[in-house]
C-alpha positions in Angstrom: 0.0 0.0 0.0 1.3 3.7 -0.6 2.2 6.1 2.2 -0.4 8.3 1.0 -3.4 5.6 1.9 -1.7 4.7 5.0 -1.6 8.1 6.1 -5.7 8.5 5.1 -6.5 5.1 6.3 -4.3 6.6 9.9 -6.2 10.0 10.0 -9.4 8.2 9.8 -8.5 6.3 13.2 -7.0 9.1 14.3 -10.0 11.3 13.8 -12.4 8.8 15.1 -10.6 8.3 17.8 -10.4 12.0 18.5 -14.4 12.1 18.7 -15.5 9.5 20.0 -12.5 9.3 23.3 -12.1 13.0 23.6 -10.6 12.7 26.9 -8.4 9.6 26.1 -7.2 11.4 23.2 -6.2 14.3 24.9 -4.6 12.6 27.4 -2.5 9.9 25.0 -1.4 12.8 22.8 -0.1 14.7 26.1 1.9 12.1 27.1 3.1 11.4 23.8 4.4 15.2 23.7 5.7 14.5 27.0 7.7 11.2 26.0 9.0 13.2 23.1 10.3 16.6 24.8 11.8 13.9 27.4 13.5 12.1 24.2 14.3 15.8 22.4 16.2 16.5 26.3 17.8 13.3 25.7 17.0 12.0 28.9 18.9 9.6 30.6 16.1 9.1 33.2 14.6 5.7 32.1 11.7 5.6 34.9 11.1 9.4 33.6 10.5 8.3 30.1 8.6 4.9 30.8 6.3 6.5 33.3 5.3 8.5 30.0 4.5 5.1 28.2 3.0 3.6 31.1 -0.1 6.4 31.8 -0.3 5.7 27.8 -1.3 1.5 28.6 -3.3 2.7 31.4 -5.2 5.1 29.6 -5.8 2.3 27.2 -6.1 -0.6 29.4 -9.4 1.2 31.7 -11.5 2.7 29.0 -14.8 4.4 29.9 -17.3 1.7 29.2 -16.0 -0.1 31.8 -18.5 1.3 34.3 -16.9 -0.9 37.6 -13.8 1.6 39.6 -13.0 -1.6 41.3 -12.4 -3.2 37.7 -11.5 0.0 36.5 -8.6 1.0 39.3 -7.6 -2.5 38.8 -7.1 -2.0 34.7 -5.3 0.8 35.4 -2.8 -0.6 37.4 -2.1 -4.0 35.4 -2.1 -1.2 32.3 0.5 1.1 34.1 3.1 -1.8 34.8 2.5 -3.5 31.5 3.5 0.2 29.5 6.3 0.4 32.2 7.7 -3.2 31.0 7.3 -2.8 27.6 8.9 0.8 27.5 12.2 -0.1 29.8 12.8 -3.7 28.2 12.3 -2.2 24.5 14.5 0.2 25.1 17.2 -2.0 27.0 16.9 -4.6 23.4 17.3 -1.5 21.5 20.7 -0.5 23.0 23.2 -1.9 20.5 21.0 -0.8 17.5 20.6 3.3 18.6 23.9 3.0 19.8 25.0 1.6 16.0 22.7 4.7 14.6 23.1 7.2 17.1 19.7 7.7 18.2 18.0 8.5 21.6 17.6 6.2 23.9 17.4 6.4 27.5 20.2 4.2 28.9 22.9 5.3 26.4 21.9 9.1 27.7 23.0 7.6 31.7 25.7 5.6 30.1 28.9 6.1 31.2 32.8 4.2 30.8 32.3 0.7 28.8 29.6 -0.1 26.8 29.5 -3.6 27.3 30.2 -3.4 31.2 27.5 -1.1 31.2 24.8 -3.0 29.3 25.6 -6.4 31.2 25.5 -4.4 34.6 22.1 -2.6 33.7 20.7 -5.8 32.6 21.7 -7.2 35.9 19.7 -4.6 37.5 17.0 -5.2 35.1 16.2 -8.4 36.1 15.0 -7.4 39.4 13.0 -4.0 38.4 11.2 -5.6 35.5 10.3 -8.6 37.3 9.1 -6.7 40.5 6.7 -5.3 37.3 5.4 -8.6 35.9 4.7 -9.4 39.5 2.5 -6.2 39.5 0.7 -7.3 36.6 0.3 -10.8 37.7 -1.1 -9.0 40.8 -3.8 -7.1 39.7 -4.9 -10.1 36.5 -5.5 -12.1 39.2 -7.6 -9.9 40.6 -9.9 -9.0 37.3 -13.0 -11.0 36.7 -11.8 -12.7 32.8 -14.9 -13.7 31.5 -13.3 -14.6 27.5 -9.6 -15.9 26.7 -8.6 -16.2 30.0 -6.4 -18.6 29.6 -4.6 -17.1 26.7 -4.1 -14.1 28.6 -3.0 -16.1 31.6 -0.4 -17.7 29.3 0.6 -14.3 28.2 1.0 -12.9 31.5 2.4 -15.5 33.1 4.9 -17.4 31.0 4.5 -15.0 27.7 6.1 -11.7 29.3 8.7 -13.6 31.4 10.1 -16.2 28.6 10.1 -12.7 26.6 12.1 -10.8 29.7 14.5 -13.7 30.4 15.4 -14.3 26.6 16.2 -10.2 26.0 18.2 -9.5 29.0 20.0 -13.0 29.0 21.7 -11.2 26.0 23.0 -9.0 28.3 26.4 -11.0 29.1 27.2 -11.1 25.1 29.4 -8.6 23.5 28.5 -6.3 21.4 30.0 -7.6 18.4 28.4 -10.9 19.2 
């Protein structure tokens, strides 16, 4: 397909979107703006830039037809931690790549003496943050009421994510070149 009718198939989304979610829009675009100054700043806070991405899941994750707070509050939270894994992880897999093009990312802005060293040591530390998060997610599913593909989703959540996790950062020990 051209660019041109992927941009007009986009805008129609986009514009539907815009009407029909006002207040989601408004507050997914805000972020968005916010996640890109923070990248613009080159920021070298990662929890600074993936607490950008996470209120993005959230807002996402508890829509407005979903008329229960319990279910809703709930949503958000699994919604928050999921944006928060998928943000720092990405951008940990990423390393080599933007390092190799020279573009943003949040740990090569906080990096400092060997790149290798570095990488294997934030991995390291890693580990523990982002599975702290899954456990957050795996928290609050088991608190939702899953009425349809629960056990997909419990298969995602539980051994998806973490085989996911564990294969990325296991790369962490290789060299660059490697």
């Amino acid at each position: 397909a051209s660019d041109v009718y992927k941009r007009q198939v986009l805008h129609g989304g986009v514009s539907r979107a815009q009407k029909g979610y006002e207040e989601q829009y408004s507050k997914i675009t805000d972020y968005l703006h916010r996640l890109n100054v923070l990248e613009n700043e080159n920021c070298g806070e990662i929890d600074k830039c993936a607490d950008c991405f996470a209120k993005i899941l959230q807002t996402l994750f508890a829509p407005d037809f979903i008329t229960d707070s319990e279910q809703r509050r709930i949503l958000s939270w699994v919604g928050y931690n999921t944006g928060r894994w998928i943000y720092i992880l990405d951008a940990y897999n990423d390393m080599i790549k933007d390092r190799k093009f020279k573009r943003y990312n949040p740990f090569l802005a906080s990096m400092h003496g060997d790149f290798d060293e570095y990488r294997k040591n934030i991995g390291e530390q890693l580990n523990v943050s982002l599975t702290f998060t899954l456990e957050n997610i795996a928290s609050g599913f088991d608190l939702l009421d899953i009425g349809r593909n629960k056990a997909i989703i419990e298969n995602i959540v539980y051994i998806g994510m973490r085989a996911k996790q564990d294969s990325i950062l296991s790369e962490s020990g290789k060299a660059e070149g490697s």
